[in-house]
C-alpha positions as CSV (number, residue, x, y, z in Angstrom):
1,X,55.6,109.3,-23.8
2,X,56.0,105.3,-24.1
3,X,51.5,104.7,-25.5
4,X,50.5,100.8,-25.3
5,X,48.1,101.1,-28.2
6,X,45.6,97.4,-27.6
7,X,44.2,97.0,-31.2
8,X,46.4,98.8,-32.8
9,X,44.7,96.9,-36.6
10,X,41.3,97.9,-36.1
11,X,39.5,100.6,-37.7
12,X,40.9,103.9,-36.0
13,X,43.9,101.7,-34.3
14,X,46.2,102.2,-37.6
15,X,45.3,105.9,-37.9
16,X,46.2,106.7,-34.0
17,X,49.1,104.6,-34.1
18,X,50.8,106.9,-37.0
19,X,49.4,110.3,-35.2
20,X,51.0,108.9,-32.1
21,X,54.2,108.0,-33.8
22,X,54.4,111.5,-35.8
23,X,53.6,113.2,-32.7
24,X,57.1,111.9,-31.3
25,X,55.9,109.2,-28.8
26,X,57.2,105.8,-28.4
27,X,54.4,103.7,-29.4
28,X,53.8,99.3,-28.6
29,X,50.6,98.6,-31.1
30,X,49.3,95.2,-30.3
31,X,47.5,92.6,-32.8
32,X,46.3,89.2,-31.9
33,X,47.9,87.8,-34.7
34,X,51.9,87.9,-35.3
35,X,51.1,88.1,-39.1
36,X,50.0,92.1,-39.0
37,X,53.6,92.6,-36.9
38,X,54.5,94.2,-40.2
39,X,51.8,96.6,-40.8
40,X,52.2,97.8,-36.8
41,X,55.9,98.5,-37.5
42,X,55.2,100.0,-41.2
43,X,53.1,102.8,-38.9
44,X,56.0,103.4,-37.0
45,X,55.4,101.3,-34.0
46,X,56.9,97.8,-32.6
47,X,54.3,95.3,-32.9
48,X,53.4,92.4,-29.7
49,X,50.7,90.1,-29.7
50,X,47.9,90.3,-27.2
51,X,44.9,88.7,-26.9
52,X,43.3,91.0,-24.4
53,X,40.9,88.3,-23.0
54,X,43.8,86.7,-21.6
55,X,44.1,88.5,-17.8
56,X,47.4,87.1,-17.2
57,X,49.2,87.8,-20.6
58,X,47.8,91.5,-20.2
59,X,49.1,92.2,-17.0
60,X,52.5,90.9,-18.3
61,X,52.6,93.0,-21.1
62,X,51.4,96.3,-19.7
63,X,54.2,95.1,-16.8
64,X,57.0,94.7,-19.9
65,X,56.1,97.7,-22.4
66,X,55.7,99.8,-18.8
67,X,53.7,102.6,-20.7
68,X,52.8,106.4,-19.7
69,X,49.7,105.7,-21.3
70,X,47.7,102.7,-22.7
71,X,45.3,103.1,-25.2
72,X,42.5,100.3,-25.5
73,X,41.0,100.1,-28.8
74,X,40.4,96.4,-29.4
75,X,36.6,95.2,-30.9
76,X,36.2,92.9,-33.5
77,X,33.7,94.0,-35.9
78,X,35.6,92.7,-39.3
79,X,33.8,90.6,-40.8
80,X,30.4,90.7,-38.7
81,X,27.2,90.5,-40.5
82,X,24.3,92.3,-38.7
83,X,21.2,90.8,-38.5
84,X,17.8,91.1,-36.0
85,X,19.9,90.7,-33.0
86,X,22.5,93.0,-32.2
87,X,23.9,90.9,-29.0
88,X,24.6,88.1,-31.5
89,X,26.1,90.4,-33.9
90,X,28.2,92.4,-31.2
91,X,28.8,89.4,-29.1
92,X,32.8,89.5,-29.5
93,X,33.1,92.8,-29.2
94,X,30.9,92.8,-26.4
95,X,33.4,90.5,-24.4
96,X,36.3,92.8,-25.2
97,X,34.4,95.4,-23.6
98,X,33.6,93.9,-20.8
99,X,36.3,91.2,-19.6
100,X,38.5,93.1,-22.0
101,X,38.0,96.1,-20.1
102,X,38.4,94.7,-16.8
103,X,41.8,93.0,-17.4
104,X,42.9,96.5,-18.9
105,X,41.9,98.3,-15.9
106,X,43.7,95.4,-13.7
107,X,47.0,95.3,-15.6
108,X,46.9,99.3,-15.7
109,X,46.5,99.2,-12.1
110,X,49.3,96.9,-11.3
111,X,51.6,98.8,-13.5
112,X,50.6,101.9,-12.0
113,X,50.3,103.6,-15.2
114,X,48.5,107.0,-15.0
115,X,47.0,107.2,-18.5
116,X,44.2,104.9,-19.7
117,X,42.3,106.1,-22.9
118,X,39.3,104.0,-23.8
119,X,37.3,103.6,-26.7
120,X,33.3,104.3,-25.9
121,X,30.6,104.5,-28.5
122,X,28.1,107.4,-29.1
123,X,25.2,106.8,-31.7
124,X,22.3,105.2,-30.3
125,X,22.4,105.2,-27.2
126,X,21.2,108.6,-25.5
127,X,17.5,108.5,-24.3
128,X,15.1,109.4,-27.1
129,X,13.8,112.7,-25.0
130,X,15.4,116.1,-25.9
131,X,16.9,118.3,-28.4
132,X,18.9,116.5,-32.0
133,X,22.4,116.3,-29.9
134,X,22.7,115.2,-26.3
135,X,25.7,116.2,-24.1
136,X,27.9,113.5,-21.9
137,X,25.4,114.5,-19.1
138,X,22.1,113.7,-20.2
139,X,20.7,110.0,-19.8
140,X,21.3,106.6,-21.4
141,X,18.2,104.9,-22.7
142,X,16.8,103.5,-20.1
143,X,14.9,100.6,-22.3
144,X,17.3,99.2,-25.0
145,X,15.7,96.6,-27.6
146,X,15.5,92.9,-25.8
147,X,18.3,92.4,-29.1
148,X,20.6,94.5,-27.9
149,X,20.3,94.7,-24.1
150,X,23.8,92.3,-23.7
151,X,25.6,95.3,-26.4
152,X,24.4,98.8,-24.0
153,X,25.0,96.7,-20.8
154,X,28.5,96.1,-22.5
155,X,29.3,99.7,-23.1
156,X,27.8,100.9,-20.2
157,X,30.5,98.7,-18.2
158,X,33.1,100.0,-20.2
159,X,32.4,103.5,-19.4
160,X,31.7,102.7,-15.6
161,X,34.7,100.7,-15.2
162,X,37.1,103.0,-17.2
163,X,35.6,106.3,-15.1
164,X,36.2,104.3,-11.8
165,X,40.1,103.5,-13.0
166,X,40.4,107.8,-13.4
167,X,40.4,107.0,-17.0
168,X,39.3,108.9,-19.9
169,X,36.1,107.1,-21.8
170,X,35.9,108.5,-25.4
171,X,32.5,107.9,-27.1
172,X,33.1,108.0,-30.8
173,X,30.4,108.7,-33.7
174,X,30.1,106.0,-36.2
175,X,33.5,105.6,-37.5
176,X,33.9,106.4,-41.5
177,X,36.5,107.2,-43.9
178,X,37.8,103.6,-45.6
179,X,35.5,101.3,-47.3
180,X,34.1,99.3,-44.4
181,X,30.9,96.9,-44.1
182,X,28.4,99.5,-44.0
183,X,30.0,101.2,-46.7
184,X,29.6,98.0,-49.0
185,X,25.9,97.4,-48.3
186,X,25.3,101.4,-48.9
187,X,26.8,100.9,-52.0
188,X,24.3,97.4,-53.0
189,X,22.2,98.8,-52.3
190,X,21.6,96.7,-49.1
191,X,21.4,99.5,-46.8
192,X,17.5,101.0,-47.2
193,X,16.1,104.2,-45.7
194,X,13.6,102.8,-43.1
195,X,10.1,105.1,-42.8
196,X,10.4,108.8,-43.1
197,X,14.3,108.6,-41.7
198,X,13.7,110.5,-39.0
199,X,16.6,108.6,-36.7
200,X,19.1,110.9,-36.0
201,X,23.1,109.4,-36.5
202,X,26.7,111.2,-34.9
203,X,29.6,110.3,-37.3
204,X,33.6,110.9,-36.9
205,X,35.9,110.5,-39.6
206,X,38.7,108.1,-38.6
207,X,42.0,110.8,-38.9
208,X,39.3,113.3,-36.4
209,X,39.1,110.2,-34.1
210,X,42.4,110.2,-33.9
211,X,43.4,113.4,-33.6
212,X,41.0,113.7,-30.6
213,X,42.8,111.0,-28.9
214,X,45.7,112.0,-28.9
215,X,45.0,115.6,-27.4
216,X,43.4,113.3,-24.5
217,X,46.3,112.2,-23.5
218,X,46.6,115.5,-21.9
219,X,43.6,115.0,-20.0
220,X,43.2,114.4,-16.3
221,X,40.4,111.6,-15.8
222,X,38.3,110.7,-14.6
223,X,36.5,111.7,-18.2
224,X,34.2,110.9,-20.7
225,X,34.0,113.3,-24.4
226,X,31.7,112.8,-27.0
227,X,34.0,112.2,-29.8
228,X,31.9,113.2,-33.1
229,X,31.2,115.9,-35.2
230,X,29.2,119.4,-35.4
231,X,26.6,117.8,-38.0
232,X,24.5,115.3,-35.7
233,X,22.3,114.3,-39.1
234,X,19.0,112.0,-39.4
235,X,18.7,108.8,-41.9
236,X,17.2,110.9,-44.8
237,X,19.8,113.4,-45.0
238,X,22.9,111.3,-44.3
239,X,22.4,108.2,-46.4
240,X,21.4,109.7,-49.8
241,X,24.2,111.6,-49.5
242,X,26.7,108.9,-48.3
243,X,25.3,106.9,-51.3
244,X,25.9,109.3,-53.6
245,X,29.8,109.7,-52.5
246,X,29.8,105.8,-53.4
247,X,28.5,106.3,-56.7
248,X,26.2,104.6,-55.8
249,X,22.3,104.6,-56.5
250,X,20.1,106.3,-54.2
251,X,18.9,103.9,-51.4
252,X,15.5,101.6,-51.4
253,X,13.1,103.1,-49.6
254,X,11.1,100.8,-47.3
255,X,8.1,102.2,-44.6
256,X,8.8,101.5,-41.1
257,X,6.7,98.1,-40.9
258,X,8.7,95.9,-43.2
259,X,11.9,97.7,-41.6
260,X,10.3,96.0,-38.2
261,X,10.3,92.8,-39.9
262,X,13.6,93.1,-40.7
263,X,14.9,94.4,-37.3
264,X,12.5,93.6,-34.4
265,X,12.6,96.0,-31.7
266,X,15.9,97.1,-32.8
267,X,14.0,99.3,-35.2
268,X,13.8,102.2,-32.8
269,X,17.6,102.3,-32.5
270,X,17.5,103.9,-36.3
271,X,13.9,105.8,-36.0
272,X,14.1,107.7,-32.9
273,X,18.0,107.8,-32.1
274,X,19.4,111.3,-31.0
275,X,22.8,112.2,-31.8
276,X,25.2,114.0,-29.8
277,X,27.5,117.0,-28.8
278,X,30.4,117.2,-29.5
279,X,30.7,121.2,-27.4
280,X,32.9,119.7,-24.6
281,X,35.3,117.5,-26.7
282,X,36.1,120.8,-28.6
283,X,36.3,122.7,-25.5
284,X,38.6,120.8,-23.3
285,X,40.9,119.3,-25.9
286,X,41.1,122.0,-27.9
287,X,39.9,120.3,-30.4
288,X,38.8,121.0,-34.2
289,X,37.6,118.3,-36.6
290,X,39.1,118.2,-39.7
291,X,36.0,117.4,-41.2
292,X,33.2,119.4,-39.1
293,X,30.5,117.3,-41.2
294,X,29.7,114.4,-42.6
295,X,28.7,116.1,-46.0
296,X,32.4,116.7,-46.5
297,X,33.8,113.6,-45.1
298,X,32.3,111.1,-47.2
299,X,33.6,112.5,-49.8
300,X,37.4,111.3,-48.8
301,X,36.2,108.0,-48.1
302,X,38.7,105.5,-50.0
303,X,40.5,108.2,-51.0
């Protein structure tokens, strides 16, 4: 297939673009600087520069590349420091997934390609009623922190939008497996276990990400997988452990009130957060995680 991979630098865009390329298809990876062209054609790609808030240049490229599939992948999360308020925080990638999205969609549409994959997010954002793991079915949270209301009304117009195009949303665990920002502050120190840790996280290891992508290019959409794996995990299990992977010292330990200090209402994002299922990802892409937990992941990260 001829894949239009949009943010093809970011964190999983590298990893897909190879598993794309070894898997025999014809991949465009797109950057929106000329200056990663080589690292896009060093995965075995050719490189074009796109910046995806620009409607018209979209449309043009989707029209040149004329793809079997596009791929949207773009956020821009290097770099970003997080703080009280997520929206602020998230605020860029917040526009890619919303005018992003919808000039996607548009140039897709135009193009009349058949295939659009987009990248959703998981962790966080499943109502806090029910079992450790929710399914693609169950409910949103209803309620998000004031701080982060502009960040879950941005995903939630990704999925809408890319379910209404008969796309495929994938919503990916936190991404791990390279040394990243969270990964830095883990090993600082700078990341402390907040009250009795109860929060409950979904991870994915980048090359699983991947690996689940590509099988969903075989997928009829409208569609929307959890992309994560079997181990949904809370706070005290997964950051001791992610700590000690780093070499790292064991993380502070702070009680919840000073962690509201610290993050407002966001707070409950990281105390009461359920993870989620991964059952129908596995099912209907005949898909297997390479790493079925976290506990054996982290161990690979940097490696």
């Amino acid at each position: 297939m001829r894949i239009l991979v949009i943010g093809a630098t970011g964190a999983i865009g590298p990893h897909l673009t190879r598993h794309l390329a070894e898997h025999g298809h014809q991949v465009t990876g797109t950057s929106r600087s000329a200056a990663r062209a080589g690292r896009i054609s060093s995965l075995g790609a050719t490189p074009a520069v796109l910046d995806v808030l620009d409607a018209a240049a979209t449309r043009k490229l989707v029209a040149e590349v004329r793809p079997d599939a596009v791929i949207y992948q773009a956020t821009a999360l290097a770099g970003m420091r997080f703080g009280r308020s997520l929206d602020k925080t998230f605020g860029p990638t917040n526009r890619l997934r919303v005018a992003g999205t919808d000039n996607v969609v548009a140039a897709t549409r135009e193009a009349g390609v058949s295939r659009l994959i987009v990248q959703s997010f998981a962790p966080y954002r499943y109502a806090h009623s029910g079992g450790p793991a929710a399914t693609e079915d169950e409910p949103l949270l209803a309620d998000p922190p004031a701080t982060a209301r502009e960040t879950f009304a941005a995903m939630a117009h990704l999925d809408e939008a890319v379910l209404a195009a008969g796309g495929v949303a994938l919503r990916y665990g936190g991404f791990y497996g390279e040394p990243d920002q969270m990964t830095a502050a883990v090993g600082k120190r700078l990341y402390p276990l907040l009250g009795d840790g109860r929060g409950i996280m979904s991870f994915i290891h980048l090359h699983d990400a991947a690996a689940a992508t590509v099988l969903a290019l075989d997928v009829e959409g409208p569609a929307l997988y959890n992309v994560t794996d079997d181990e949904p995990a809370p706070m005290r299990d997964w950051l001791p452990e992610l700590a000690s992977a780093l070499g790292a010292k064991p993380p502070r330990h702070l009680p919840e009130w000073i962690g509201r200090l610290m993050m407002g209402a966001g707070l409950s994002m990281t105390t009461e957060a359920r993870g989620a299922s991964n059952a129908k990802a596995k099912k209907e892409l005949g898909w297997a995680p390479r790493y079925p937990s976290w506990r054996e992941g982290f161990r690979t990260i940097g490696s």
